[in-house]
C-alpha positions as a Markdown table, in Angstrom:
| # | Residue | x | y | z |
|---|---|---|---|---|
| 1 | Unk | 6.8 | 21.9 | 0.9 |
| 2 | Unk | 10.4 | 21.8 | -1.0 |
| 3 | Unk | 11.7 | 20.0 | 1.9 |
| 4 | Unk | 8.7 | 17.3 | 0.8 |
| 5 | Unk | 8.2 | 17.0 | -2.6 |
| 6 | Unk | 11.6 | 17.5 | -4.0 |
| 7 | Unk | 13.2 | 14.4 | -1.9 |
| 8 | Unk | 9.3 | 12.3 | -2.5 |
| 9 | Unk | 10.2 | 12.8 | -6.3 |
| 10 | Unk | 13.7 | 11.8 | -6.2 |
| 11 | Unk | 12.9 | 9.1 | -4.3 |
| 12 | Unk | 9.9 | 7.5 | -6.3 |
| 13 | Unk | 12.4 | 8.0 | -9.6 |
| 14 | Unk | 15.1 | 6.1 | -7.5 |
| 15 | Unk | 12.5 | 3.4 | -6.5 |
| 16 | Unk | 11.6 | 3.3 | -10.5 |
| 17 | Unk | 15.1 | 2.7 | -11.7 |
| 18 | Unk | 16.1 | 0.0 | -8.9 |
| 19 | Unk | 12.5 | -1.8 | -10.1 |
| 20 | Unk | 14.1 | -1.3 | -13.7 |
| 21 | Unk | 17.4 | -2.7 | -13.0 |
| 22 | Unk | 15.6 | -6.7 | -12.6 |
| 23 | Unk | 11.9 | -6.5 | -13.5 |
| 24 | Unk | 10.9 | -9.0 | -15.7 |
| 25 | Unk | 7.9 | -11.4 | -17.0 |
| 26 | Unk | 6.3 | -13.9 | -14.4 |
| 27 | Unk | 8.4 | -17.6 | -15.4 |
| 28 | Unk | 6.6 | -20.5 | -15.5 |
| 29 | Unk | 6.8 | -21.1 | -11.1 |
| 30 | Unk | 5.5 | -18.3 | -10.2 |
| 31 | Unk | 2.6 | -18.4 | -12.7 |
| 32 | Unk | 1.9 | -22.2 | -11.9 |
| 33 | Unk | 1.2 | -20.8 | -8.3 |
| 34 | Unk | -2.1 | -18.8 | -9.6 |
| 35 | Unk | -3.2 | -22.3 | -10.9 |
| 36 | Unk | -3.2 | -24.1 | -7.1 |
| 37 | Unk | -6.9 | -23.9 | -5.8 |
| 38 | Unk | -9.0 | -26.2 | -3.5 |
| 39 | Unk | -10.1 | -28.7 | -6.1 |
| 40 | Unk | -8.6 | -31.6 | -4.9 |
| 41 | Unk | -9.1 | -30.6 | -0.6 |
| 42 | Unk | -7.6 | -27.8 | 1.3 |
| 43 | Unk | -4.0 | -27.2 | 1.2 |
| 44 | Unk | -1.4 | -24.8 | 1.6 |
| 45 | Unk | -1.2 | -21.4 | -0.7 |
| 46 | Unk | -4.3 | -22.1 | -2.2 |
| 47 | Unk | -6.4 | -19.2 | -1.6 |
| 48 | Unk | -5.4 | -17.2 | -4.4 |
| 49 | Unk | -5.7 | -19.5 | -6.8 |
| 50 | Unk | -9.5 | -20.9 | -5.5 |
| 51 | Unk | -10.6 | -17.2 | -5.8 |
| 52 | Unk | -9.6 | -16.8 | -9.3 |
| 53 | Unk | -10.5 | -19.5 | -9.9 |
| 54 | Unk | -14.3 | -19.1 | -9.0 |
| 55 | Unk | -14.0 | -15.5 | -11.1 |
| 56 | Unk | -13.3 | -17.6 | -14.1 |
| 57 | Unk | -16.0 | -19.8 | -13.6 |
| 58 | Unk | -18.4 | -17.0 | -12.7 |
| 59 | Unk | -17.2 | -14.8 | -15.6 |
| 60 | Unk | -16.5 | -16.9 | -18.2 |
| 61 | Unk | -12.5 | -16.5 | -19.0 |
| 62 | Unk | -9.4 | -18.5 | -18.9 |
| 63 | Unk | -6.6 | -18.0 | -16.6 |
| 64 | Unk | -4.2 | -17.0 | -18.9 |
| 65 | Unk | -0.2 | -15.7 | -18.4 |
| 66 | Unk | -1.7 | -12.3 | -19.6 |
| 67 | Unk | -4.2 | -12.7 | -16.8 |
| 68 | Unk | -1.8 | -13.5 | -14.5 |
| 69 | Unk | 0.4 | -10.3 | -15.5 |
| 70 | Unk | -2.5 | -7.9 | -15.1 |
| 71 | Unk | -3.1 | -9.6 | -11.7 |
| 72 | Unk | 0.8 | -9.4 | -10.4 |
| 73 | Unk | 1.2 | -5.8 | -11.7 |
| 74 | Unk | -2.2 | -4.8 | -9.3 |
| 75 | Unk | -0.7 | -6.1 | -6.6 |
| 76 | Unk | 2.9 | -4.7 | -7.4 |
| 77 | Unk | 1.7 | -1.6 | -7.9 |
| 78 | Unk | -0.8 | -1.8 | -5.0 |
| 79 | Unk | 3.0 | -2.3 | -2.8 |
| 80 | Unk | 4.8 | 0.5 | -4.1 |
| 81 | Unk | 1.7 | 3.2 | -3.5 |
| 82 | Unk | 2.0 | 2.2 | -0.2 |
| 83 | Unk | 6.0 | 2.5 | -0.2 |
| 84 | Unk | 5.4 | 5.8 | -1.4 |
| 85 | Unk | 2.8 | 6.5 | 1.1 |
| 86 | Unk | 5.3 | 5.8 | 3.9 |
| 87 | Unk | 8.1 | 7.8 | 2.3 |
| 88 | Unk | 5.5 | 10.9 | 2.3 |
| 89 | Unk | 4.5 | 10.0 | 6.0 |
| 90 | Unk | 8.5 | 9.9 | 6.9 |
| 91 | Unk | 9.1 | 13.1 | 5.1 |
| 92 | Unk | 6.3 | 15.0 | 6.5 |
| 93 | Unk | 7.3 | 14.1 | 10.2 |
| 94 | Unk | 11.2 | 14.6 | 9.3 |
| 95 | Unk | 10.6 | 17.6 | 7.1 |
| 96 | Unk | 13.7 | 19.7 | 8.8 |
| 97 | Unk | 15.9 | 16.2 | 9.0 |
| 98 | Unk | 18.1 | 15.7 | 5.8 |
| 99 | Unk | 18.8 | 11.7 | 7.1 |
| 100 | Unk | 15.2 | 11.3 | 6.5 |
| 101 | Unk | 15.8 | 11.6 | 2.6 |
| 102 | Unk | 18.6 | 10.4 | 2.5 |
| 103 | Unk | 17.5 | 6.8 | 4.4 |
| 104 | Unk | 14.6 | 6.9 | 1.6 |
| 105 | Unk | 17.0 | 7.1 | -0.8 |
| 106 | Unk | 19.3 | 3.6 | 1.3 |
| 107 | Unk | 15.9 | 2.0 | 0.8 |
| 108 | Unk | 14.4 | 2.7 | -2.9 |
| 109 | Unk | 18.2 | 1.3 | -3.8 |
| 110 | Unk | 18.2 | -1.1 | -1.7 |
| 111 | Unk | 18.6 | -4.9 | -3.0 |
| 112 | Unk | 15.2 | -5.5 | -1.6 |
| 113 | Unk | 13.5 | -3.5 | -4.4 |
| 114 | Unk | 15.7 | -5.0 | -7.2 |
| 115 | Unk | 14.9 | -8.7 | -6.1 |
| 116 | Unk | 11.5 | -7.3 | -5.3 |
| 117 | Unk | 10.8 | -6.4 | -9.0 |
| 118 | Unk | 13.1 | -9.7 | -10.2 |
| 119 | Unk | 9.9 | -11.5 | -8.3 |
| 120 | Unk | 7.3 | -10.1 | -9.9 |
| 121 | Unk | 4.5 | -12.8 | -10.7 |
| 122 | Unk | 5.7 | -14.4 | -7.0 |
| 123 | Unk | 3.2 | -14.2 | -4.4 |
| 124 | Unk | 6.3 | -11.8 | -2.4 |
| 125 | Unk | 4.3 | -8.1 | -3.3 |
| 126 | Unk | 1.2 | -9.6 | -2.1 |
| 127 | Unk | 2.4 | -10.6 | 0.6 |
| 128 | Unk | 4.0 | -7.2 | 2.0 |
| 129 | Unk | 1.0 | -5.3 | 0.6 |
| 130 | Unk | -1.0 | -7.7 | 3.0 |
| 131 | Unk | 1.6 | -7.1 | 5.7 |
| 132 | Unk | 1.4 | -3.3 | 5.6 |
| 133 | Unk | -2.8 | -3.4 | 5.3 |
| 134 | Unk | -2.6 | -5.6 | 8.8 |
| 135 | Unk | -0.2 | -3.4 | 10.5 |
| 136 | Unk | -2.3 | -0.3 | 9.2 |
| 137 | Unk | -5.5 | -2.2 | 11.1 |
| 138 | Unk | -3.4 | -2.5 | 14.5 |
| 139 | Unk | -2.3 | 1.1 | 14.2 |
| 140 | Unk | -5.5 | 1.8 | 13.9 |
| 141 | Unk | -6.8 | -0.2 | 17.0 |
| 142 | Unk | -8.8 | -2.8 | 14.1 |
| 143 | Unk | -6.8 | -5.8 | 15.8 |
| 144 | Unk | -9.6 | -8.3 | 15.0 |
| 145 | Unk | -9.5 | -7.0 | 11.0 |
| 146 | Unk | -5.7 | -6.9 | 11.1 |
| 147 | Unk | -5.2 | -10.5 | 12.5 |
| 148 | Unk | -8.1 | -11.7 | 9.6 |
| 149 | Unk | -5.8 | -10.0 | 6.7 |
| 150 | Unk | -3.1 | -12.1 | 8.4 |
| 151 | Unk | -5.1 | -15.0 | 8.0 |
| 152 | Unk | -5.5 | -14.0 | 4.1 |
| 153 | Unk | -1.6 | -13.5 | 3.8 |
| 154 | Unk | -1.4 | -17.0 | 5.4 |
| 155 | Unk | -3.3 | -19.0 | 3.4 |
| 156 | Unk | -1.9 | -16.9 | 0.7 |
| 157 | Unk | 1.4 | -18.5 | 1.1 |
| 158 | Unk | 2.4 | -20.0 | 4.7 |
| 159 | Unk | 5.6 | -17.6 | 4.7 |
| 160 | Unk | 3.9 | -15.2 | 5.7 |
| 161 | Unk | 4.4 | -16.2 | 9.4 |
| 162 | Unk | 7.8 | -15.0 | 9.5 |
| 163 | Unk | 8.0 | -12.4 | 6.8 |
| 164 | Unk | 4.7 | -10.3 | 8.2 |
| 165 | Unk | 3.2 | -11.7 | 11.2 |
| 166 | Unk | 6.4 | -10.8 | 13.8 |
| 167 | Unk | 6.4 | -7.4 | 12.5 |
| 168 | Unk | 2.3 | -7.2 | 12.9 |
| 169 | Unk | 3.2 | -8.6 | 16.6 |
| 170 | Unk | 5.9 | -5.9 | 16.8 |
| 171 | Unk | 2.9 | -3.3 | 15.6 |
| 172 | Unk | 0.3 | -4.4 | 18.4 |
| 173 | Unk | 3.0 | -4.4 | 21.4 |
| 174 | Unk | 4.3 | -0.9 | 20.4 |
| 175 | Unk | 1.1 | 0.8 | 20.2 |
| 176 | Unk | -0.3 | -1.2 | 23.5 |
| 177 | Unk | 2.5 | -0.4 | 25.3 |
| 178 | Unk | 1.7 | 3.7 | 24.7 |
| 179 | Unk | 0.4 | 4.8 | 28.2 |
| 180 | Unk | -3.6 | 5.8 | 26.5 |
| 181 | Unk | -3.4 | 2.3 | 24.9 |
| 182 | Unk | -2.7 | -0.1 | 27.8 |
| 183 | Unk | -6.3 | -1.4 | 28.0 |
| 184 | Unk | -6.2 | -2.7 | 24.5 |
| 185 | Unk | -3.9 | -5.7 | 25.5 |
| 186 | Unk | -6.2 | -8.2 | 25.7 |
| 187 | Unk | -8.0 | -7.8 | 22.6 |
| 188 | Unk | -4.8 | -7.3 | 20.9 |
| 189 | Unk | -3.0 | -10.4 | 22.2 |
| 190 | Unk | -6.1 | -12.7 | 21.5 |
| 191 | Unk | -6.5 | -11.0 | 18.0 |
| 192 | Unk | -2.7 | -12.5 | 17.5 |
| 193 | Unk | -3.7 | -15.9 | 18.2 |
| 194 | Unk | -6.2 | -16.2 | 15.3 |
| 195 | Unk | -3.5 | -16.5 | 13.0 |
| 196 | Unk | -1.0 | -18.7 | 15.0 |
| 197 | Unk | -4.0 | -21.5 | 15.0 |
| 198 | Unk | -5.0 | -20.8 | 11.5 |
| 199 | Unk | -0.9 | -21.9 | 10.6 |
| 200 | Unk | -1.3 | -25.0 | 13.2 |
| 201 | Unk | -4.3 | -26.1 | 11.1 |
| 202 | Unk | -2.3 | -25.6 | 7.6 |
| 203 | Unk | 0.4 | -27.8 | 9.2 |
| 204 | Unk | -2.6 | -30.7 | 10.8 |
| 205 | Unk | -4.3 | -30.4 | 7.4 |
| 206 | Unk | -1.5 | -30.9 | 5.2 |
| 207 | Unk | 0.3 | -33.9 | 7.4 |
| 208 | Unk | -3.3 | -35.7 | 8.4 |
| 209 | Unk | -5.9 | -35.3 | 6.2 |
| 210 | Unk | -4.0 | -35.0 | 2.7 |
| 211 | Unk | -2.4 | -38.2 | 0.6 |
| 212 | Unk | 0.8 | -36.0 | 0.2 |
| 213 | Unk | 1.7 | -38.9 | -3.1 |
| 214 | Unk | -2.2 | -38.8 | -4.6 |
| 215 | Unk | -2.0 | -34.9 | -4.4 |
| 216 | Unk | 1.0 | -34.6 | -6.0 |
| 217 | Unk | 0.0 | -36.8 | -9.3 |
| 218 | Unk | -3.4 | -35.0 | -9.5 |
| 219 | Unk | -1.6 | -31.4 | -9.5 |
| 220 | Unk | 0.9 | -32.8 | -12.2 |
| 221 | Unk | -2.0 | -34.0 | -14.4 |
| 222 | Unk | -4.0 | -30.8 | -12.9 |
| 223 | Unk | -1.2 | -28.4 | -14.2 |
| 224 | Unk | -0.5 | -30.5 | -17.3 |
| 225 | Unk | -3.8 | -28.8 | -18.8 |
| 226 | Unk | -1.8 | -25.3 | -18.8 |
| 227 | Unk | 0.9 | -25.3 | -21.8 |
| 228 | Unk | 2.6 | -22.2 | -20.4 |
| 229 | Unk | 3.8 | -23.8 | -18.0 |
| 230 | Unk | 5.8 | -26.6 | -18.9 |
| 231 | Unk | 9.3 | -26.2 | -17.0 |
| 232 | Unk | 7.7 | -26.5 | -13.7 |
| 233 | Unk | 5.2 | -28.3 | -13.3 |
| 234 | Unk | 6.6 | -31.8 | -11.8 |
| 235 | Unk | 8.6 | -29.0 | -9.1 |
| 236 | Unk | 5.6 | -27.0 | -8.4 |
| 237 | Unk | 3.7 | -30.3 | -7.6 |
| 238 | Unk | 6.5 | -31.7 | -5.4 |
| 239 | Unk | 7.3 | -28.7 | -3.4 |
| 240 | Unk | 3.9 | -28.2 | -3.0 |
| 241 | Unk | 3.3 | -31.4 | -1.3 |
| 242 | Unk | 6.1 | -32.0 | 0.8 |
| 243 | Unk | 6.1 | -31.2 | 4.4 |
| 244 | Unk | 7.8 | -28.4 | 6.7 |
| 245 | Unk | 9.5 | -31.3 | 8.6 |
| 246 | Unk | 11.1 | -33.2 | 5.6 |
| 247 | Unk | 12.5 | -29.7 | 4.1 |
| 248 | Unk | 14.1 | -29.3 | 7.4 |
| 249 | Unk | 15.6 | -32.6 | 7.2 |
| 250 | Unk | 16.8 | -32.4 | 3.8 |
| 251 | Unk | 18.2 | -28.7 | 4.0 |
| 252 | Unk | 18.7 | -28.0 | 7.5 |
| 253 | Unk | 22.1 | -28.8 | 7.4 |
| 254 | Unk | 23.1 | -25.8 | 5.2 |
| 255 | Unk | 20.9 | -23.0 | 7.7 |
| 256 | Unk | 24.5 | -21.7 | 8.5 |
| 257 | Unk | 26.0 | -21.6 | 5.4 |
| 258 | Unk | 23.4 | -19.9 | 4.0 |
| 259 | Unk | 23.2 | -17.5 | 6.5 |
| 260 | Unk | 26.4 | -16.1 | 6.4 |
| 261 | Unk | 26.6 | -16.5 | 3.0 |
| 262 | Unk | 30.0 | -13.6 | 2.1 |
| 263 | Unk | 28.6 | -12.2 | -1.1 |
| 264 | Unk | 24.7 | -12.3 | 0.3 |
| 265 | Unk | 26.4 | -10.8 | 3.6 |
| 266 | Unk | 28.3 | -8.3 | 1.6 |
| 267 | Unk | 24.7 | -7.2 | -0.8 |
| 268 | Unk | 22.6 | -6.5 | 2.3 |
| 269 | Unk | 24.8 | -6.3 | 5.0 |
| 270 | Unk | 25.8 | -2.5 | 4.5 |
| 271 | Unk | 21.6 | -1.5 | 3.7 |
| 272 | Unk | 20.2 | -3.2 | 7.1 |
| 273 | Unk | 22.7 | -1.9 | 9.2 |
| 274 | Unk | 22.2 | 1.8 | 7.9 |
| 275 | Unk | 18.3 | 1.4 | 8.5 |
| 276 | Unk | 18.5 | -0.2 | 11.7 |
| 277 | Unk | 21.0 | 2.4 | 12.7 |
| 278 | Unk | 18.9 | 5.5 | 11.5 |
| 279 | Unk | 15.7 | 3.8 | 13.4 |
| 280 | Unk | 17.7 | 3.5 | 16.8 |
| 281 | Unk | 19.2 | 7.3 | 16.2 |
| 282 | Unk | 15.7 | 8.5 | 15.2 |
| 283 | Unk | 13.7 | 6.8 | 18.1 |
| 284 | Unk | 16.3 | 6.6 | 20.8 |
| 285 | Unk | 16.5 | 2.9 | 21.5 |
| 286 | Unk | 19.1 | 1.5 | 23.7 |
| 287 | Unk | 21.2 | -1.0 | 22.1 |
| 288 | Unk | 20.2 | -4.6 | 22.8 |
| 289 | Unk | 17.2 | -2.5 | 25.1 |
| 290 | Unk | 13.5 | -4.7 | 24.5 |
| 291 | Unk | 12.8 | -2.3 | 21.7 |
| 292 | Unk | 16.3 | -2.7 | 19.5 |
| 293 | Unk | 16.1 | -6.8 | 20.4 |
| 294 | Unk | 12.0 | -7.4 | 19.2 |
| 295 | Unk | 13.2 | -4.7 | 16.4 |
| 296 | Unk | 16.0 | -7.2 | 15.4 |
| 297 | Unk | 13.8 | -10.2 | 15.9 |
| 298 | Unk | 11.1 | -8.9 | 13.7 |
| 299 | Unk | 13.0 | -7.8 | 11.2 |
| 300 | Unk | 15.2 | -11.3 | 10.7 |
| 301 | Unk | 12.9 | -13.3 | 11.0 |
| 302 | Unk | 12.6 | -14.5 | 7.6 |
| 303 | Unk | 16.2 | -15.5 | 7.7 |
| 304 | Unk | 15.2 | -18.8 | 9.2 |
| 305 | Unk | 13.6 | -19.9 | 5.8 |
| 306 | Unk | 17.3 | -20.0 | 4.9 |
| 307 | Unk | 16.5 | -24.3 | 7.3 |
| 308 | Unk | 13.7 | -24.9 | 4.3 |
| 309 | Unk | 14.3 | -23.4 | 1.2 |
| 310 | Unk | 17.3 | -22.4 | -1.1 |
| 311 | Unk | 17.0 | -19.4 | -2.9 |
| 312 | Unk | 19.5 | -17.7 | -0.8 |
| 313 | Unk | 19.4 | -14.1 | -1.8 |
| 314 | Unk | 15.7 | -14.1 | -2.3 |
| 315 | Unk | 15.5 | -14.3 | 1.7 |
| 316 | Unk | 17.9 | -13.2 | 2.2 |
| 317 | Unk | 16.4 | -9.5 | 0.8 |
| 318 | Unk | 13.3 | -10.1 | 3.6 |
| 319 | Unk | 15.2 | -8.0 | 6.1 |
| 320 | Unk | 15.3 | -4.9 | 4.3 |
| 321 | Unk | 11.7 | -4.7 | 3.2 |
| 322 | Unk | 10.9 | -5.7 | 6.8 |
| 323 | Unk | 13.3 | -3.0 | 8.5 |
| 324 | Unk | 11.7 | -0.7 | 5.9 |
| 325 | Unk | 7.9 | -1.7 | 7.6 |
| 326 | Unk | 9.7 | -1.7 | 10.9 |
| 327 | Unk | 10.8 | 1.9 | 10.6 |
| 328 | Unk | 7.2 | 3.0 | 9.8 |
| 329 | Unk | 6.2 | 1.3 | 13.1 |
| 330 | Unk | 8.5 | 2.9 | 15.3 |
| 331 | Unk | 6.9 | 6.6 | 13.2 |
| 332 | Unk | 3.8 | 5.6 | 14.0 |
| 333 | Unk | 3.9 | 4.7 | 17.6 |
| 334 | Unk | 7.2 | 6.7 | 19.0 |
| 335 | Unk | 8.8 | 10.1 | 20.1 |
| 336 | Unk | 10.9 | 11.0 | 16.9 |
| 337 | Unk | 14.2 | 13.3 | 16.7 |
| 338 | Unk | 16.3 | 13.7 | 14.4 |
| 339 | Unk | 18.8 | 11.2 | 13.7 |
| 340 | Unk | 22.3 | 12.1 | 14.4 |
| 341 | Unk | 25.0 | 13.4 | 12.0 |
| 342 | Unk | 26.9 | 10.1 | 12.1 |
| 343 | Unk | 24.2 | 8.2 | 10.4 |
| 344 | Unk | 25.3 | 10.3 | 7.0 |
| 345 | Unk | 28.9 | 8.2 | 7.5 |
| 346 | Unk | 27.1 | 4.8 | 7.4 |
| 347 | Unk | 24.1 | 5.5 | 4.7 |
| 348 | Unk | 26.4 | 7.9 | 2.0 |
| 349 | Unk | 28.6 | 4.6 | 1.3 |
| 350 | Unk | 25.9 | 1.9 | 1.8 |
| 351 | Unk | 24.0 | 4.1 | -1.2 |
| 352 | Unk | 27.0 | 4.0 | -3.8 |
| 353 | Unk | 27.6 | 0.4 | -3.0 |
| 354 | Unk | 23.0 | 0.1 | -3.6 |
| 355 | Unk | 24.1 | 1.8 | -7.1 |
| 356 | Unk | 26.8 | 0.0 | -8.8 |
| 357 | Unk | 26.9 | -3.1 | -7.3 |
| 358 | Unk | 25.4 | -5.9 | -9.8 |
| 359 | Unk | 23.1 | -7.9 | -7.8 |
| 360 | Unk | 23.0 | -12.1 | -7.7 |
| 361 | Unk | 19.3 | -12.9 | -8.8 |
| 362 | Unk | 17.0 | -15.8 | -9.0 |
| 363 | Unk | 17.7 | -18.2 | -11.7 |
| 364 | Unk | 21.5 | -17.2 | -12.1 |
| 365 | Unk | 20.6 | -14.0 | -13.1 |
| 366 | Unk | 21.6 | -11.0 | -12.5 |
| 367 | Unk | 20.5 | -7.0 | -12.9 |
| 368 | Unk | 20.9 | -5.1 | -16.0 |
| 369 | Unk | 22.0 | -1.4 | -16.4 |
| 370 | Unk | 26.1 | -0.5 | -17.1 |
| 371 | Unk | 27.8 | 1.5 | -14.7 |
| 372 | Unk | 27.8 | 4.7 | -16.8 |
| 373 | Unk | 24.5 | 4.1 | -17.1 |
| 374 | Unk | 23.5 | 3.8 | -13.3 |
| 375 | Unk | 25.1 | 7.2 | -12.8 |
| 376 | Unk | 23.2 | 8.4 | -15.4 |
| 377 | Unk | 19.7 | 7.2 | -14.3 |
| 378 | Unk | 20.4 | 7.8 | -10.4 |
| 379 | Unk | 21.8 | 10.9 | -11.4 |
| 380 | Unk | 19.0 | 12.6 | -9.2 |
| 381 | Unk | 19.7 | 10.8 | -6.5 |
| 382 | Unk | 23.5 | 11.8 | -6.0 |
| 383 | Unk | 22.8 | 15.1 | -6.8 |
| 384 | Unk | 20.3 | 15.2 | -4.1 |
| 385 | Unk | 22.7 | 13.8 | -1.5 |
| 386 | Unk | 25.7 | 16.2 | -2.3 |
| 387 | Unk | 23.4 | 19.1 | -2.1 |
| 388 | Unk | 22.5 | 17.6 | 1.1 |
| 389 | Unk | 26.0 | 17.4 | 1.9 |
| 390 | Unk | 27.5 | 20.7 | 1.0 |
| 391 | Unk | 24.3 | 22.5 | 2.9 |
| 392 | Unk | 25.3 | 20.2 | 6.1 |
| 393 | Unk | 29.0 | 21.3 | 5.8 |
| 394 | Unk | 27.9 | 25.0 | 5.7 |
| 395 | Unk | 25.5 | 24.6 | 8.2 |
| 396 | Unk | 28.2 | 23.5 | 10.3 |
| 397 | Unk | 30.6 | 25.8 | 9.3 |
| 398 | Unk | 28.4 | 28.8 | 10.0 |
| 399 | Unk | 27.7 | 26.9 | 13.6 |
């Protein structure tokens, strides 16, 4: 049970400071996205917004930026329970493998919780927490009920296509592909198409059947009504009504640039390759084989948002929490072993550079916490690891 509990705790305080180091309140953007509803026809990430806005109708209150706190910190905390969940699950199964811990520890450091916690009040927790509830439903052979949580996280916000949805795809071929689950193809492939046309009609609906100029002065005047918003609501209302294509047209040309972005590159570079590494030593998987490529594709898929959108190292943070989800896949549906000893060499570095490195934000910002004071606060954490690593050196030296 030490084996457990000791490296769950020292994780969970990890994943607390790393949410400390950016967490703040939700700024006027994120907050005006609660607001959007289906008053003035269907459109895209309106689905929160419509339901609470019938609770406020039905139960008499005003959305409110307190409102909206209490609702972001449900669904936050709703997303790290289920972090935590997986980190039990991975600790159980790798109980006698120190890299188990010590990948935990790569991840609740990782850039992808810092920006995570920077978003708070941004539809991005919801999001995953919907990811992880449809990949639980597939696991659990509930295809149809997975593919309709999809459809939630798309009409949540239409993102959701390539943060969640490849690695829900990656879910449903790994556990059909399982010799007692063969059968299941059918239903699992046509479960996967639900969401695909419910996307084609957020496209048809938004290019067709919407004034893109008449929607945008009615969410201006819409959003005026709300005085705690006043930075963004001409922005909200423009992004929200222009189209997919026109983003690609106007931002396209800096796809590359912004993918290989040297500072972004240098930030997450080191923690994707350490957890993709750990899941190919852990699972076996044959470099560039049809697992390790739909692992890769699943996991960067978000990266193409980099065509359409600007805030670089927001994205750009996608493929950690996605390899993070991916890594609980391959647990769920594959032979495990224990990773190898090299994976300490890779993962023992990309952690100190998790610790101390000050992290580029949204909004020019960037995350808090001194050096002295990061070593003081992940103290556990690199105590953990050289204990790790002095009972690894004996072990060997004994061997």
């Amino acid at each position: 049970m030490r084996r457990i509990w000791v490296p769950l705790m020292v994780f969970a305080w990890t994943f607390a400071i790393s949410v400390a180091r950016a967490i703040r309140l939700p700024n006027d953007f994120s907050e005006a996205h609660w607001l959007l509803d289906y008053r003035f026809g269907f459109m895209k990430r309106g689905l929160m917004g419509a339901i609470f806005s019938s609770a406020s109708s039905l139960f008499g209150f005003t959305m409110t930026p307190e409102i909206i706190v209490g609702i972001s910190a449900v669904a936050t905390g709703c997303l790290y329970a289920a972090f935590l969940a997986i980190a039990y699950r991975a600790l159980k199964d790798h109980a006698s493998d120190d890299n188990a811990s010590l990948a935990l520890l790569v991840f609740a450091s990782s850039p992808f919780v810092v920006m995570n916690a920077h978003l708070f009040g941004y539809f991005d927790s919801l999001l995953y927490g919907l990811t992880i509830a449809s990949v639980a439903l597939v696991l659990a052979n509930r295809a149809l009920l997975g593919s309709l949580v999809s459809v939630i996280a798309l009409l949540t916000h239409e993102s959701y296509l390539v943060i969640g949805f490849p690695l829900v795809c990656l879910a449903s071929y790994l556990y059909c592909s399982s010799n007692e689950h063969r059968a299941q193809w059918t239903r699992h492939a046509a479960a996967l198409c639900i969401p695909i046309f419910v996307f084609s009609g957020i496209v048809v609906a938004q290019s067709i059947f919407i004034d893109s100029l008449v929607l945008r002065e009615q969410l201006i005047e819409y959003l005026s009504t709300y005085d705690f918003i006043p930075t963004r609501i001409v922005g909200v209302a423009v992004w929200q009504t222009t189209g997919f294509f026109e983003f690609l047209r106007e931002q396209g040309e800096f796809f590359s640039r912004r993918l290989l972005h040297p500072t972004i590159l240098a930030v997450h570079g080191p923690t994707l390759l350490a957890l993709v590494y750990f899941i190919h030593s852990s699972f076996r998987l044959r470099p560039f084989g049809l697992h390790s490529v739909l692992l890769i594709a699943a996991v960067s898929s978000p990266l193409v948002m980099h065509a359409v959108a600007w805030d670089v190292a927001r994205i750009s943070s996608y493929v950690v929490g996605g390899t993070f989800i991916a890594s609980w896949i391959f647990l769920k549906t594959q032979r495990l072993r224990p990773a190898d000893d090299l994976f300490a060499l890779v993962a023992i570095p990309t952690l100190l550079l998790n610790l101390f490195t000050q992290l580029p934000l949204m909004d020019d910002e960037f995350d808090r916490f001194t050096n002295i004071e990061r070593v003081l606060l992940y103290s556990p954490a690199i105590l953990l690891v050289l204990i790790e690593w002095v009972r690894r050196i004996r072990s060997h030296s004994e061997s």
